[in-house]
N, C-alpha and C positions, 0 to 999 in steps of 0.2 A: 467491433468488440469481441466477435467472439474469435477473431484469427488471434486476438492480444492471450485470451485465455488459453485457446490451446497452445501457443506459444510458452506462458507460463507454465501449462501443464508437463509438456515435451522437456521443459527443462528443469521442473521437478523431480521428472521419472530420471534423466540423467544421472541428477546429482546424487538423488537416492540408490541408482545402481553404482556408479563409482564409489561412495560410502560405501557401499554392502561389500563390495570388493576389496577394498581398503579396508576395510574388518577383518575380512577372510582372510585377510593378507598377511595382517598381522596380528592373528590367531594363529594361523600355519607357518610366521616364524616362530611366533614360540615356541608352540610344536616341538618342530624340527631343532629347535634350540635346545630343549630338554631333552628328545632321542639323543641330539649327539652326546651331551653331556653322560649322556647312562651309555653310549656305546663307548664312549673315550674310556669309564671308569671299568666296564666290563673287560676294557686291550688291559688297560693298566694293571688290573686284576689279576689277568691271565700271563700277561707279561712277568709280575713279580713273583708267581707263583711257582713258575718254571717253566723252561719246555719240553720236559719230560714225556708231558702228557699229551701231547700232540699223536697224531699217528699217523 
């Protein structure tokens, strides 16, 4: 009985670190999702702006 629980337990801890991972994961695509979006508009910006300002 008690090899079944720690057994239980070990696959608990698993599931709940792949969850927490899989969280993180796709918390830090959005992220990253929203950076590019604000670096694309920041090129776009710069781009229509001119290139004068470069140096």
């Amino acid at each position: 009985m008690n090899i079944a629980l720690i057994v239980i337990i070990v696959i608990a801890v698993i599931v709940a670190i792949v969850s927490g991972l899989n969280a993180a994961l796709s918390w830090l695509l959005w992220v990253a999702l929203i950076v590019g979006v604000i670096a694309l508009i920041a090129f776009l910006i710069r781009v229509l702006s001119g290139r004068n300002t470069s140096v």
